[in-house]
C-alpha positions as a Markdown table, in Angstrom:
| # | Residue | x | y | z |
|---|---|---|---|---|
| 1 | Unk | -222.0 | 193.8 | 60.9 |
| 2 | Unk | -219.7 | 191.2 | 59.9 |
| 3 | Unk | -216.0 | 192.1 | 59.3 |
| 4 | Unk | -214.7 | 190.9 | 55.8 |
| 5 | Unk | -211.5 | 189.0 | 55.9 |
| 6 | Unk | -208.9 | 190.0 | 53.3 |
| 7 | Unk | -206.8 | 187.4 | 52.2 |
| 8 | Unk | -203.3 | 188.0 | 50.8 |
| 9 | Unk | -202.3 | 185.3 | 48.3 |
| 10 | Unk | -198.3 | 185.5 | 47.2 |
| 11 | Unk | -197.9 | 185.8 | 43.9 |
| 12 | Unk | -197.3 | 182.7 | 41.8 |
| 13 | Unk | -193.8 | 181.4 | 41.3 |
| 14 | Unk | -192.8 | 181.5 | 37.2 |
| 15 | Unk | -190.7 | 179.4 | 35.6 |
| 16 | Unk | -187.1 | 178.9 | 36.9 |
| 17 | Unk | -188.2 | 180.6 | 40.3 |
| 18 | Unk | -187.4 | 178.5 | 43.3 |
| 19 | Unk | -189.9 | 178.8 | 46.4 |
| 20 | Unk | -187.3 | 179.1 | 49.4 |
| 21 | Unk | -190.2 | 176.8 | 51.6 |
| 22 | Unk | -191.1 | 174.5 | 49.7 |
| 23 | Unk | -189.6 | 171.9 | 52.1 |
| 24 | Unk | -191.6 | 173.0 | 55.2 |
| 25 | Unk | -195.1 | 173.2 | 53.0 |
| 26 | Unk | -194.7 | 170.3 | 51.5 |
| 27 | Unk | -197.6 | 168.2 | 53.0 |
| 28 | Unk | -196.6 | 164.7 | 54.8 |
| 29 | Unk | -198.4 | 162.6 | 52.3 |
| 30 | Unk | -196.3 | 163.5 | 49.6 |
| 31 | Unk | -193.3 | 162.6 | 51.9 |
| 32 | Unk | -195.1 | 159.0 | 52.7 |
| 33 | Unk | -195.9 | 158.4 | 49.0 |
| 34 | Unk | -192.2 | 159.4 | 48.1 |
| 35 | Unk | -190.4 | 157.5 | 50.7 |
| 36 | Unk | -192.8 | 154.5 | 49.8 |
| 37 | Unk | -191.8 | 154.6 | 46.1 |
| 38 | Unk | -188.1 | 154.6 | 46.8 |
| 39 | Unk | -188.7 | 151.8 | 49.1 |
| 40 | Unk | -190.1 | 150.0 | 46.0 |
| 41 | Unk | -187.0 | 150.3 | 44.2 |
| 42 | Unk | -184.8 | 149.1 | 47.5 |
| 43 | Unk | -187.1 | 146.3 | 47.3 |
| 44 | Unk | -186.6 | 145.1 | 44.0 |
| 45 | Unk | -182.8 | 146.2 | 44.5 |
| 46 | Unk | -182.2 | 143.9 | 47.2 |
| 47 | Unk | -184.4 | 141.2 | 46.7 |
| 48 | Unk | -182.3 | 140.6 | 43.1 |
| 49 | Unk | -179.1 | 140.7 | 45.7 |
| 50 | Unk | -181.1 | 138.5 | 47.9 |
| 51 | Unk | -181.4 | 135.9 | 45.2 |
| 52 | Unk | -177.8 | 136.0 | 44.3 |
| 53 | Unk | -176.4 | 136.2 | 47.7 |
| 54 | Unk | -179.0 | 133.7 | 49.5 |
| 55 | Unk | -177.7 | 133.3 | 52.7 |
| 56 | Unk | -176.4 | 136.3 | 53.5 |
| 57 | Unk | -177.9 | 137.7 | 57.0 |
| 58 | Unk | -177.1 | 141.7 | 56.4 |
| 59 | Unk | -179.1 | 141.4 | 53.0 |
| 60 | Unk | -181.7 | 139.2 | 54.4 |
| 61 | Unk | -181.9 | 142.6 | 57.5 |
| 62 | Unk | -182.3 | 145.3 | 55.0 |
| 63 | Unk | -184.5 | 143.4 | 52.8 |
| 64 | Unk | -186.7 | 142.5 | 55.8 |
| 65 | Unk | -186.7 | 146.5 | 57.0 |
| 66 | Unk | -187.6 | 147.9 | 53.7 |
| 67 | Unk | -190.4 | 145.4 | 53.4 |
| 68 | Unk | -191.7 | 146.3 | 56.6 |
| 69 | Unk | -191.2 | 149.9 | 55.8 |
| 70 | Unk | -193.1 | 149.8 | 52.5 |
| 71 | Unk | -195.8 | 147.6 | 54.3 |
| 72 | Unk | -196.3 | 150.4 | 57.1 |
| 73 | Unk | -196.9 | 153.1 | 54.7 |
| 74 | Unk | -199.3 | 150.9 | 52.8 |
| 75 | Unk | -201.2 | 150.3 | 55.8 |
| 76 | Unk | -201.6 | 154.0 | 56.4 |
| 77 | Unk | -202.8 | 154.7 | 52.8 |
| 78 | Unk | -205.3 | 151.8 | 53.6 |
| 79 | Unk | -206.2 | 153.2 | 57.4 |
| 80 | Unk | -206.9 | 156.6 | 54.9 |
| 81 | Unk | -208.7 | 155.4 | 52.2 |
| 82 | Unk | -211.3 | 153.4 | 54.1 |
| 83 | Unk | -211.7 | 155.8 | 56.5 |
| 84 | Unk | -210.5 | 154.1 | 59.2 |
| 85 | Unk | -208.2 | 156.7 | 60.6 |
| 86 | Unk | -208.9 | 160.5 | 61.2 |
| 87 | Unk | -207.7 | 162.7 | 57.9 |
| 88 | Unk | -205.8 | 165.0 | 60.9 |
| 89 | Unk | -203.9 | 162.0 | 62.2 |
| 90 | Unk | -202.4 | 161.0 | 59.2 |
| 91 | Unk | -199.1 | 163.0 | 60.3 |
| 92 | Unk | -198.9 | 160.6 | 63.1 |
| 93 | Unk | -200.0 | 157.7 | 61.2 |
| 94 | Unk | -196.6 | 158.6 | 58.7 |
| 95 | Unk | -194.6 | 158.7 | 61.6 |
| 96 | Unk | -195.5 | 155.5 | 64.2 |
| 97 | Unk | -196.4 | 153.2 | 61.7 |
| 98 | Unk | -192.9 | 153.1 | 60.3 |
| 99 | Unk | -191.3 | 152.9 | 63.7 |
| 100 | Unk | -193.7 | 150.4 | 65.0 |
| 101 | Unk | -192.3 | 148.4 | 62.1 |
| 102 | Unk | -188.9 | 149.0 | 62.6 |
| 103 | Unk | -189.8 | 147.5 | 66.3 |
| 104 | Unk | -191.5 | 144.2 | 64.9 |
| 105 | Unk | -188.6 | 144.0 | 62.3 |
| 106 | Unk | -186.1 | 144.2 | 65.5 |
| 107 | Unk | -187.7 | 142.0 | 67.8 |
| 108 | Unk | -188.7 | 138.9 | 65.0 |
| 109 | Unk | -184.5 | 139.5 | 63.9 |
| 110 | Unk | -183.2 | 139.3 | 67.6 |
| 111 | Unk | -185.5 | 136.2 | 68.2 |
| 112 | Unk | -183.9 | 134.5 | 64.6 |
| 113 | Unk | -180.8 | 135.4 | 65.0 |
């Protein structure tokens, strides 16, 4: 006979309640999509700097590693949407796409500059 599996749901937060986890059950995507948004808005923040301050090599670095930021996490949505990368890698995906970025970013800057 098969054994029935009982499963025990926690009861649903109300208003004003705060969920001690939520951090840690947060899924990874949301994290991405967050982190990409703010990059957004660090983009337009510095690329107005950028067009007051033109020659300015700091602004032109953090320009340059928010861009490549933003661009890695739009890649992975792509890579996920298309179906070009395994659903259960996406954790990876969120984290060496990002620092493969921040490589490329560092090695294009130290052959500039």
């Amino acid at each position: 006979m098969e054994q029935q599996q009982k499963f025990e749901y926690r009861t649903p937060l109300q208003w004003g309640d705060l969920d001690p986890y939520r951090r840690g059950r947060t899924h990874v995507g949301m994290w991405a999509w967050l982190m990409q948004r703010i990059s957004a808005v660090f983009i337009v923040v510095l690329l107005t700097l950028h067009l007051f301050f033109t020659y300015k090599p700091f602004l032109q670095f953090m320009l340059l590693v928010v861009v490549a930021f933003h661009a890695a996490l739009g890649l992975r949505v792509i890579l996920l949407d298309f179906n070009l990368a395994d659903i259960k890698r996406q954790r990876n995906l969120a984290y060496w796409l990002p620092g493969m970025g921040l490589a490329v970013v560092l090695l294009v800057w130290g052959i500039i500059y």
